[in-house]
N, C-alpha and C positions, 0 to 999 in steps of 0.2 A: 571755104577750102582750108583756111589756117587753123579753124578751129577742129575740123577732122585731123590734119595733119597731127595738131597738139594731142589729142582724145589717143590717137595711133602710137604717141611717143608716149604720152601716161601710160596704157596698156602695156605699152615692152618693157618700160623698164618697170613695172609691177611685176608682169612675169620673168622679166628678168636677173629683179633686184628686187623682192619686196621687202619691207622695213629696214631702209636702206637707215636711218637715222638708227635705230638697234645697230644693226651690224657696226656701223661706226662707231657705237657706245663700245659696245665688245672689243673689235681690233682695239680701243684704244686702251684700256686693260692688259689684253694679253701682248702687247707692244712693252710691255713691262717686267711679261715674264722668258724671256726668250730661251735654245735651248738650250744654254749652259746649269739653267734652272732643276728642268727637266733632265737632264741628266745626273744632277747632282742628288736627286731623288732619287732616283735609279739605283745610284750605289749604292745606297743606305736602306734600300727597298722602304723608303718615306711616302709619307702624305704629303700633299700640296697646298696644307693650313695657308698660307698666306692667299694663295691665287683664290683659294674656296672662299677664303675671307673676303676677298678683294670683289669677286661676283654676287658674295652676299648681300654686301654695303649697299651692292648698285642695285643689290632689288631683282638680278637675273635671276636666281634661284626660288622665290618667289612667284614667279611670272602669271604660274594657273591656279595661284592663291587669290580667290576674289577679295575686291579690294576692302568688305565688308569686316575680314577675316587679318587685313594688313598687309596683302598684296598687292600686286598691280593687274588680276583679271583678266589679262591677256587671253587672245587664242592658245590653242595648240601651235597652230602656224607660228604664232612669235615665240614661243618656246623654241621647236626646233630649228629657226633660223639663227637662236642664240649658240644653242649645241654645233650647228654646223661650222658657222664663223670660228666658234671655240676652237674647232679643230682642223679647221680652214686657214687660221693664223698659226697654226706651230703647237698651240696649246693641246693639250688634251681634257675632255669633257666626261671622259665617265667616273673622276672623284666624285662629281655635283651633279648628274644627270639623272638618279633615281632619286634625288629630291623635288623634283619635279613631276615623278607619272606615283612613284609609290603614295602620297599623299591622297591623294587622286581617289584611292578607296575608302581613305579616311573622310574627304571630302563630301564622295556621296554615299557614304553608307553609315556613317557615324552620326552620334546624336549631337544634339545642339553641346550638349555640357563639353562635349570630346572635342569638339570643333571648333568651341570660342575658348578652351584651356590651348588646345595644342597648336593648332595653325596660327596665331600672331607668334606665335614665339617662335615655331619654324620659320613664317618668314622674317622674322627680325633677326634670326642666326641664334637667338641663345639657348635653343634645339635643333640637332640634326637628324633630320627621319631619314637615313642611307642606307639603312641595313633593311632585308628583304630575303625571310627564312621560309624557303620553299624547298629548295633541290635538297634532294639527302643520296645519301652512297649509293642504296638499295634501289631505290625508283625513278634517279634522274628523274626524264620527261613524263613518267609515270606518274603526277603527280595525285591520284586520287589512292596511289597506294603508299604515301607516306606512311613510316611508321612511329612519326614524333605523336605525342597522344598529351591530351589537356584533359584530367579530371575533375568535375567539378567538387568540390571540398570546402561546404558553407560558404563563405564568404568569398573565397577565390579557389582558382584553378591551378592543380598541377600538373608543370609539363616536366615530361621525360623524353628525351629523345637527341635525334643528332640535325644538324644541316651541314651542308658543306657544299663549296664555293658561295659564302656569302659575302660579298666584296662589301669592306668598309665598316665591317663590324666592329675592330679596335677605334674606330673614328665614330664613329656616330652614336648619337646619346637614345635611340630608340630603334627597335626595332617592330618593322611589321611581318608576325608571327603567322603562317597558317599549319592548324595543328589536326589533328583526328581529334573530333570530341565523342563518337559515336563508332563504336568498330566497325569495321568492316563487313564484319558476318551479319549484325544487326541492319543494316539498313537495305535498302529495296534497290537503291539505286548507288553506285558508288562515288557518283559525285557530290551524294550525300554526307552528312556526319561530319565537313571538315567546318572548322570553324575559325577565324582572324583574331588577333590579337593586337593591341600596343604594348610592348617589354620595353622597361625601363632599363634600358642595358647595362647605364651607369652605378647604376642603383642593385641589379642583379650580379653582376659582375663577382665574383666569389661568393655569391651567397643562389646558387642555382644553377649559373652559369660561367663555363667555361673555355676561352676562344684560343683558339691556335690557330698563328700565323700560317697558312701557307705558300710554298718559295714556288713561283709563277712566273713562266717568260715572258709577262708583262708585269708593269706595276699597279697592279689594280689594287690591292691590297684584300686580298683572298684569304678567306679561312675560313677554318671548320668550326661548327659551335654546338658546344654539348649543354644539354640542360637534365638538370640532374634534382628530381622535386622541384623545384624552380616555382614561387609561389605569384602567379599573377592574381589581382585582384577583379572580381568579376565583373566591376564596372570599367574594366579597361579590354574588356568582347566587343567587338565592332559588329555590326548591325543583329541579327538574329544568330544562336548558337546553330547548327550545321548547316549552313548557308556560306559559308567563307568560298567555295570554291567558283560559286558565282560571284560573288564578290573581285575574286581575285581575275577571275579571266576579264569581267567589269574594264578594267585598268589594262589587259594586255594590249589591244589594239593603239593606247596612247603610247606603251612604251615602244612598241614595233614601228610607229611613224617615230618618236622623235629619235630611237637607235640609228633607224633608217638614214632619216638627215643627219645625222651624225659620221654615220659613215661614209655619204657624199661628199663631208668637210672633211674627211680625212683624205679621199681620194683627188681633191681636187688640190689640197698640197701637194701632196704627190705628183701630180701633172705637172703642179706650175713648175715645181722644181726640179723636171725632169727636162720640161722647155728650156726653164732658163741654162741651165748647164748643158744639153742640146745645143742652142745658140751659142755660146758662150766656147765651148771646147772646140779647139782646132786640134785636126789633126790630117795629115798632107797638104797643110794648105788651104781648108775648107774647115767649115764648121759641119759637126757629123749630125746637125740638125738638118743639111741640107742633103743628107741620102734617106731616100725611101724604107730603107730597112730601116732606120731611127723612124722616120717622121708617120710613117704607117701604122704602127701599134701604137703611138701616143695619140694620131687623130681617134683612131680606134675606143682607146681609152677615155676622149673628150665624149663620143656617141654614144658609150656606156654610163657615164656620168649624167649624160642629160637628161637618158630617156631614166633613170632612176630618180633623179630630181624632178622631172616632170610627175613620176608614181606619186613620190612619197607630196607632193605638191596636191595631187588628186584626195590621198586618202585623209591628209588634214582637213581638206576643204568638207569630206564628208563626214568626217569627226565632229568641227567645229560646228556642219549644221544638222548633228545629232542625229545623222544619219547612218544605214545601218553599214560599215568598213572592214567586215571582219577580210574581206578576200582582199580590198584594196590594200590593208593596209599590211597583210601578210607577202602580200606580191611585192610592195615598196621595199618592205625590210631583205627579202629574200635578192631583188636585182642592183639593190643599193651595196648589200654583202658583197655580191658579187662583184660588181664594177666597182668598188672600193681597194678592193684585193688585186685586181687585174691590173689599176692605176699603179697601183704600189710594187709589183711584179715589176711592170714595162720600165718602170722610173729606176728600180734598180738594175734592172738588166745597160738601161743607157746611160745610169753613171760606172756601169762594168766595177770594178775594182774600189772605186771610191765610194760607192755604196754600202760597205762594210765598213768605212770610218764612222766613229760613233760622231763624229761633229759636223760630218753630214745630215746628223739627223735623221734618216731617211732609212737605216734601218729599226730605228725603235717607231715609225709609223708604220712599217711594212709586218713588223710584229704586230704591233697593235690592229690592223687595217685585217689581218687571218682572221680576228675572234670573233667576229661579227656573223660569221657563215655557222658560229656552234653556238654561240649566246647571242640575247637571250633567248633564241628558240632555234633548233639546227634549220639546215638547208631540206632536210627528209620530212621533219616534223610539217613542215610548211607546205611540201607539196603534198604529203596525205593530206593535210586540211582541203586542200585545192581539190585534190582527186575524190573526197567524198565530199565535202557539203558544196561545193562550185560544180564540177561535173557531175555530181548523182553516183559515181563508183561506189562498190560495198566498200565498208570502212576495212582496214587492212591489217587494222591491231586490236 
């Protein structure tokens, strides 16, 4: 019987806690950047060079860099338990979180030479692959109608074209490109002809390319970026030339679980700190954790959190066993959105007035905790996916 009972106690706190020794690595980190930090970045619409530095060292950012490579090979699962915590403790995770899925194409679609130059130096930090040039003005979600174009020209490619909202482009020393190598009218199918890139951004940086900041009500560090001839060299094309758009979806389903858990670590500050100030606030006499109008939309909030930690819980486990996740892991990111944003509503509504103080904290999560329902894929894009290849509906676009 003792030995059931223990097997019953591993199981809970697996699903309750797994990689509880991570998560404690993390909190103990971000226990360092608290959020007088974070807001001092804010003003200066800054980077978070030091904390990015501080996750590097420890090898977080690395995580689904096999260790072959100079990572540590982890799952998915322990990736996104990193990102969660991240933002679980106060910190915010998406400075360093497309260092972890953008790779990810370079990982399996790149050749040997691409993968033992660039990934040890990613994971050691003395390369940062954060930038991730898809979206443009014209085609948003549209993405087989970009019109950035990569020419081939002897020895290397010229791109022309624009991107924009590419978060982390003044910060990151490379960028992963997808461009039209083959126009549109020429090819038979249109997810055809797009083709992937490594841009050396440092390196290109006035001589091709040029970034403009854009002013965003978060700090993500957004901008636009223009390429202009812009000369890549043609051994820096990632796997087959117009092939990139399989390539690039390749990698979406990791970013949609580990955005997903991301978003439950922001929603679940949220809560805590909407309990503890619940608890904490009198007012007639009582704490206004103890009337139904407070304690009913926060339990609320607690069931919206679980059942999207339970998803994004599901769609890792079918990642990591290479199994096929496109609906799982679209459904996670889509109730994760949600119940992230609803936590951070109720949390502000129950600290009423104080919720708007910025040392509360708790409005710059409740900004940050909106974007998840548009990036990186809307709340509409996700249920067409649902409604044609899960239900059988005719496609709707």
């Amino acid at each position: 019987m003792s030995t059931l009972n223990e097997n019953q106690t591993d199981a809970q706190m697996s699903l309750a806690r797994d990689y509880p020794e991570l998560r404690d690595a993390v909190q103990r980190i971000c226990s360092q950047f608290p959020g007088s930090y974070w807001r001092a970045l804010e003003r200066d619409s800054s980077y978070p060079t030091e904390f990015i530095t501080a996750l590097t060292q420890a090898g977080f950012l690395a995580s689904l860099i096999p260790e072959e490579y100079g990572g540590s090979g982890l799952p998915l699962r322990a990736a996104a338990v990193i990102l969660e915590e991240i933002n679980a403790s106060g910190c915010v995770a998406s400075p360093g979180h497309a260092q972890m899925y953008i790779m990810g194409t370079l990982l399996r679609h790149g050749n040997e030479t691409q993968k033992s130059y660039y990934l040890p130096k990613i994971a050691s930090g003395e390369l940062r692959l954060q930038a991730f040039g898809v979206t443009e003005p014209s085609s948003g979600s549209d993405t087989t109608s970009l019109k950035t174009t990569a020419t081939k020209k002897g020895d290397h490619y010229e791109v022309n074209g624009q991107k924009v909202w590419t978060s982390r482009a003044l910060h990151s020393d490379l960028m992963l490109l997808l461009a039209r190598t083959t126009p549109l009218s020429e090819v038979t199918k249109k997810t055809d002809g797009l083709s992937v890139f490594i841009v050396d951004l440092k390196k290109s940086l006035g001589h091709g390319v040029e970034i403009r900041p854009i002013d965003a009500m978060i700090n993500h560090g957004a901008t636009e970026v223009f390429f202009d001839q812009l000369q890549v060299p043609v051994e820096n094309l990632i796997g087959q030339e117009g092939k990139g758009f399989k390539y690039i979806l390749d990698g979406m389903n990791a970013e949609r679980i580990l955005v997903g858990t991301e978003a439950v670590g922001d929603g679940r500050w949220c809560l805590n700190h909407a309990v503890k100030y619940a608890n904490d606030r009198k007012v007639f006499g009582r704490s206004i954790g103890k009337n139904q109008g407070v304690q009913f939309p926060l339990a609320r909030a607690h069931v919206d959190l679980e059942v999207a930690d339970t998803m994004c819980r599901k769609a890792a486990a079918q990642f990591d066993a290479q199994m096929e996740c496109g609906e799982a892991a679209n459904i996670a990111k889509l109730v994760a959105s949600e119940a992230a944003f609803k936590a951070a509503d109720v949390a502000m509504q129950t600290l009423g007035g104080f919720s708007f103080a910025k040392e509360y904290e708790l409005e710059r999560k409740w900004r940050e905790s909106r974007l998840y329902q548009i990036a990186p894929i809307s709340t509409n894009m996700i249920l067409s996916y649902i409604a044609q290849h899960v239900l059988g509906l005719e496609r709707s676009y």
